[in-house]
Kinemage of the C-alpha trace (Angstrom):
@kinemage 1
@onewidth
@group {chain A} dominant
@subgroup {mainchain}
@vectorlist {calphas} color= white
{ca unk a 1} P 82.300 71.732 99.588
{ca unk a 2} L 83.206 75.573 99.294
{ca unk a 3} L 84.252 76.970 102.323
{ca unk a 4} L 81.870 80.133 102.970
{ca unk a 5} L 84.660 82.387 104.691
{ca unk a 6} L 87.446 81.899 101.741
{ca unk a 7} L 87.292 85.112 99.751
{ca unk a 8} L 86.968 84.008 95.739
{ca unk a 9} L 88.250 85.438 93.120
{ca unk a 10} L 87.007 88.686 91.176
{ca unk a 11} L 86.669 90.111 87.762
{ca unk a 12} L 88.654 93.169 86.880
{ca unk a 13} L 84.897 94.815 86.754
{ca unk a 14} L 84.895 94.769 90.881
{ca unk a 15} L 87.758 97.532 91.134
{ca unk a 16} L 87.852 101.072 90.151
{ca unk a 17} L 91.109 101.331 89.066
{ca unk a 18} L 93.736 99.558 87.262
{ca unk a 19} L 97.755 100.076 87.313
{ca unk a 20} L 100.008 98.070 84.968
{ca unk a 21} L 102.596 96.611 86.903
{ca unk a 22} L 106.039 95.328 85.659
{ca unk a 23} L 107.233 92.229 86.882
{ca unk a 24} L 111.186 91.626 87.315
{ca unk a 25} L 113.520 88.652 86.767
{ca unk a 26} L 113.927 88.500 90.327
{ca unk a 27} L 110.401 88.484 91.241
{ca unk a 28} L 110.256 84.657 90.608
{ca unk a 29} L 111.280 82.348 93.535
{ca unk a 30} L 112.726 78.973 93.079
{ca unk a 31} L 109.525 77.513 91.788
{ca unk a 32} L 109.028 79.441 89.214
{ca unk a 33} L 106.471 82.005 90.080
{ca unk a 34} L 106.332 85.264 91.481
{ca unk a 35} L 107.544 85.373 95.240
{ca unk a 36} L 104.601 85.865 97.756
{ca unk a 37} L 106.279 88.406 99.437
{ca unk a 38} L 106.167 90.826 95.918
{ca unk a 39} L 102.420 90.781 95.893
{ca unk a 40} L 102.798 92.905 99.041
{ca unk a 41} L 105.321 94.930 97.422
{ca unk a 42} L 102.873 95.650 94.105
{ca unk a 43} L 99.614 96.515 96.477
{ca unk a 44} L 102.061 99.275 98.228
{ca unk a 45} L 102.859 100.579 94.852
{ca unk a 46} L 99.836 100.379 92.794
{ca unk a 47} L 97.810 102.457 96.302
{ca unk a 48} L 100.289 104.692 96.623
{ca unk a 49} L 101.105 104.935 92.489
{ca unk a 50} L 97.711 106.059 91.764
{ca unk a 51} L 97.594 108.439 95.334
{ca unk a 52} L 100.607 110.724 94.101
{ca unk a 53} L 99.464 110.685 90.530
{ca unk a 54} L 96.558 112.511 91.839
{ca unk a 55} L 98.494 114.857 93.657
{ca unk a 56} L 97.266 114.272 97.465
{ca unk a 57} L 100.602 112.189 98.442
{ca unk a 58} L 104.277 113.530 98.367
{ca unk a 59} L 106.099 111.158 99.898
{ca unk a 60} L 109.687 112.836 100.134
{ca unk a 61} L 108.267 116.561 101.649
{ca unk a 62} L 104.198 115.931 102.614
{ca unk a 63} L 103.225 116.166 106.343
{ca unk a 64} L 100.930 113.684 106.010
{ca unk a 65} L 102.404 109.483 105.427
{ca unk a 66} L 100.365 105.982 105.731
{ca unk a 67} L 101.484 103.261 107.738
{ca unk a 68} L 99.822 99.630 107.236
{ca unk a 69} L 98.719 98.099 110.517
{ca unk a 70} L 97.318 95.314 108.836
{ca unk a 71} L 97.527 93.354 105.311
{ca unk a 72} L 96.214 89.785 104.102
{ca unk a 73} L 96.386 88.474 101.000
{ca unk a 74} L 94.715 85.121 99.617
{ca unk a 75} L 96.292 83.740 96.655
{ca unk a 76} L 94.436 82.263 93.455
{ca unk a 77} L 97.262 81.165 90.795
{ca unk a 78} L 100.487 81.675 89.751
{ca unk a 79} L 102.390 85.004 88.091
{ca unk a 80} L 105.546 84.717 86.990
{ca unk a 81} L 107.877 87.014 84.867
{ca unk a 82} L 107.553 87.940 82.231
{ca unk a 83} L 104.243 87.914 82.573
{ca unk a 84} L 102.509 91.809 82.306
{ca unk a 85} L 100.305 91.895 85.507
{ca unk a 86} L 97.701 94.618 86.188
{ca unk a 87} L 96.495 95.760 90.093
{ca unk a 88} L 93.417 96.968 90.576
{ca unk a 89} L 91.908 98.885 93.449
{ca unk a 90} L 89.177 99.994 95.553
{ca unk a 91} L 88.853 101.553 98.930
{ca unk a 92} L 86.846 98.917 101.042
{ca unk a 93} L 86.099 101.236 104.215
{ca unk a 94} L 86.986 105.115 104.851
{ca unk a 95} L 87.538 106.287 108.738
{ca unk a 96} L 88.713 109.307 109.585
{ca unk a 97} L 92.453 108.546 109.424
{ca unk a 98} L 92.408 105.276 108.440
{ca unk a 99} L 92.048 103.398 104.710
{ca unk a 100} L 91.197 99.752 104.247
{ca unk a 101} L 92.321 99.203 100.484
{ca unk a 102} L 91.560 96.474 98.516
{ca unk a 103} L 93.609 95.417 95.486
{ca unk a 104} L 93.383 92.536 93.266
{ca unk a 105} L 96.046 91.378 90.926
{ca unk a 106} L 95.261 90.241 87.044
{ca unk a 107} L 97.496 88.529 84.606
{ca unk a 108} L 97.464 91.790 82.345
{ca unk a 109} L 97.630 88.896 79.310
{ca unk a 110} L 94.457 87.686 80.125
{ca unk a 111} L 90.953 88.553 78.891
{ca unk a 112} L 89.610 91.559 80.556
{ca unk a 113} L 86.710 89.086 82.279
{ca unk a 114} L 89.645 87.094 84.076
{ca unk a 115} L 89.444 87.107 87.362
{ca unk a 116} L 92.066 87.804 90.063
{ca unk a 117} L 95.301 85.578 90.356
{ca unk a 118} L 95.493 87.172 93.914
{ca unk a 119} L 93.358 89.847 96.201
{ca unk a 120} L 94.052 91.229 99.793
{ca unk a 121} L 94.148 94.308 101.672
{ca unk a 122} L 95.922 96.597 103.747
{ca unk a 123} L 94.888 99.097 106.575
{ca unk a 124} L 96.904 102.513 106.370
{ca unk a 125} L 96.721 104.914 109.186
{ca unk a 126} L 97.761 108.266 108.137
{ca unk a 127} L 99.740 110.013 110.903
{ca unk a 128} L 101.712 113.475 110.552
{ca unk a 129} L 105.250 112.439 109.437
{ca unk a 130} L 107.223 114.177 112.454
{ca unk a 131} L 104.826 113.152 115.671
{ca unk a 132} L 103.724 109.894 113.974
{ca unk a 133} L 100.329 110.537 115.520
{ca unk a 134} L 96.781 110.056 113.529
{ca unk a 135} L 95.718 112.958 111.101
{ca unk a 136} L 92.251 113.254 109.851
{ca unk a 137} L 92.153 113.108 106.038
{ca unk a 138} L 92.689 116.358 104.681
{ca unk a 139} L 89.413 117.635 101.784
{ca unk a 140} L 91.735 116.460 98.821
{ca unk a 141} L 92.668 113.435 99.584
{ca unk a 142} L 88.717 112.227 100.948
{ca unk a 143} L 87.857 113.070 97.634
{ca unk a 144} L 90.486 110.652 95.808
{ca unk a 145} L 89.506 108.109 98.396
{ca unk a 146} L 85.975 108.500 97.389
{ca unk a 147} L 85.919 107.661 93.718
{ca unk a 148} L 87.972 104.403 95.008
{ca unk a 149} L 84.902 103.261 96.348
């Protein structure tokens, strides 16, 4: 019997966008996949990737910097390098200075109606960078967060 409250798997169709993302020799544990611990690692990247490629995060000089206060991730089946692995995401709910993002991972060899080897989320709360207290989203960045959705 399927357990109702165990998130399933998704095609690469359910996300809005996808970010290649190279796996490393010393991404595999002892057992011969990728470590658990690197999924979080590649969500981090592939959010924040795509967020200064559109120009609304500078992470060395912005004011504005996201700090997760929460993640989960449920796993499917096994990466491992060398394997090419795509992340897609989405933006599952928009607050005023918070982001839920979703991101799936794909085994970038597979067929593009594969479905995710992994999915999770985290919650960032964007704070200014000096007082560490919440900042509404500034114009720009909403509308980034938008087309995520």
């Amino acid at each position: 019997m399927t357990d109702p409250s165990r998130p399933l798997p998704e095609p690469r169709s359910a996300y809005r966008v996808l970010r290649p993302i190279s796996t490393r020799w010393s991404d595999n544990d002892v057992y011969g996949h990728v470590n658990n611990v690197v999924y979080y690692s590649w969500f981090d990247t592939a959010v924040n990737g795509h967020l200064i490629e559109q120009g609304v995060l500078d992470i060395h000089a912005g004011d504005l910097i996201g700090l997760v206060v929460q993640t989960q991730c449920h796993y499917f089946s096994p990466l491992a390098y060398p394997q090419p692995v795509l992340a897609g995401v989405r933006v599952g709910h928009l607050g005023t200075s918070s982001v839920r993002y979703e991101v799936a991972l794909f085994a970038g060899d597979a067929g593009a109606d594969a479905l995710c080897a992994a999915r999770g989320h985290f919650v960032h709360v964007y704070v200014d960078r000096h007082t560490r207290r919440p900042r509404p989203l500034p114009p720009p960045f909403l509308a980034v967060l938008e087309k995520l959705k």
